[in-house]
C-alpha positions in Angstrom: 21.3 -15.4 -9.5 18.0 -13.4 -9.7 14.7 -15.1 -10.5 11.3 -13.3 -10.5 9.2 -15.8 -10.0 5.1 -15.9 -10.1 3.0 -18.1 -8.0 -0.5 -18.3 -9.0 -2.5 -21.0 -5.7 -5.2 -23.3 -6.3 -6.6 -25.2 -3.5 -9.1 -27.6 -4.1 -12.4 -26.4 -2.6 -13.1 -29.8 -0.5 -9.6 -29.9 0.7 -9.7 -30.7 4.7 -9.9 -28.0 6.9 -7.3 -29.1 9.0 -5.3 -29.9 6.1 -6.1 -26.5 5.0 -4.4 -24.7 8.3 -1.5 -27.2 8.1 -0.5 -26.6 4.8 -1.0 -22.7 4.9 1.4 -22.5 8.2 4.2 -24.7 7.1 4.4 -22.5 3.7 4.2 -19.1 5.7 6.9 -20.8 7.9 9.1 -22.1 5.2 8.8 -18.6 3.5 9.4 -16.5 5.9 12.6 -18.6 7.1 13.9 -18.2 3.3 13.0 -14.6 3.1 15.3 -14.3 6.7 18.1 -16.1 5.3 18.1 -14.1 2.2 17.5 -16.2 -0.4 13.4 -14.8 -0.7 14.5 -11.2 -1.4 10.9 -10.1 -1.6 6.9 -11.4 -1.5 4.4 -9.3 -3.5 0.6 -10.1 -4.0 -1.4 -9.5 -6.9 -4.4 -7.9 -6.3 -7.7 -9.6 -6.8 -6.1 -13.2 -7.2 -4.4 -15.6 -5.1 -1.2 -15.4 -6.6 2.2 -13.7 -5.7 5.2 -12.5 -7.3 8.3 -12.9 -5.3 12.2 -12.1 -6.2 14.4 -15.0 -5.3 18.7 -14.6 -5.0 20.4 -18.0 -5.3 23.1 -19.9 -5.9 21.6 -21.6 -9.0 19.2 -23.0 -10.7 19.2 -26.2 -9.0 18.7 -23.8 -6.1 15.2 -22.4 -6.9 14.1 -25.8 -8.1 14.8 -27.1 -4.9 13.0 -23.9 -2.8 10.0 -24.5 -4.8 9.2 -28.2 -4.7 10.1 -28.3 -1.1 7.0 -25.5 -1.1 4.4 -27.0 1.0 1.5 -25.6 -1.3 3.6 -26.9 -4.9 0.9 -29.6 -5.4 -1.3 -26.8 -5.8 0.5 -23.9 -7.5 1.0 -22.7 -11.1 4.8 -21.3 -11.1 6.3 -19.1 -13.6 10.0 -18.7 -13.5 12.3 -15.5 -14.9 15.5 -15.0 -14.6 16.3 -11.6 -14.3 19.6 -9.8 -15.3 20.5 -6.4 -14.8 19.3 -3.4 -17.2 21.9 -1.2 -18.9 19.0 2.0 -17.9 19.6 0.6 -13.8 21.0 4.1 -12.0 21.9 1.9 -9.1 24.3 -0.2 -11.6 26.5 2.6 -11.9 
């Protein structure tokens, strides 16, 4: 299944530095070892914000629910989920 999914961050401002780095490298990790296993088909920013929209293809919903509260920057994110299906006007779905 094919979810488009929005990701708009907000970390608090007096968050710990340290805290900061940690919770920044385990996401990029965690991402990035989605995105190699397939399931993160694609990561795209959106310019001027700190927010991304990234294509997810999984089993099912239970699926993404899972991917993104096992995000380590959930507690701070405003998510937007979409479930995509194929358009009739697609010329790769010939």
């Amino acid at each position: 299944m094919l979810f488009a999914v929005k990701m708009d961050v907000a970390l608090p401002q007096d968050l710990d530095a340290d805290v900061r780095a940690d919770t920044l490298a385990r996401e990029k990790a965690y991402s990035q070892q989605l995105q190699r296993d397939g399931e993160w088909v694609s990561i795209w920013r959106i310019v001027g914000q700190y927010s991304n929209l990234s294509i997810f293809d999984v089993r099912d919903n239970e699926r993404l629910h899972e991917i993104l509260w096992n995000l380590p920057l959930f507690p701070y994110m405003n998510i937007e989920v979409s479930p995509l299906a194929q358009h009739p006007s697609d010329i790769s779905a010939v």
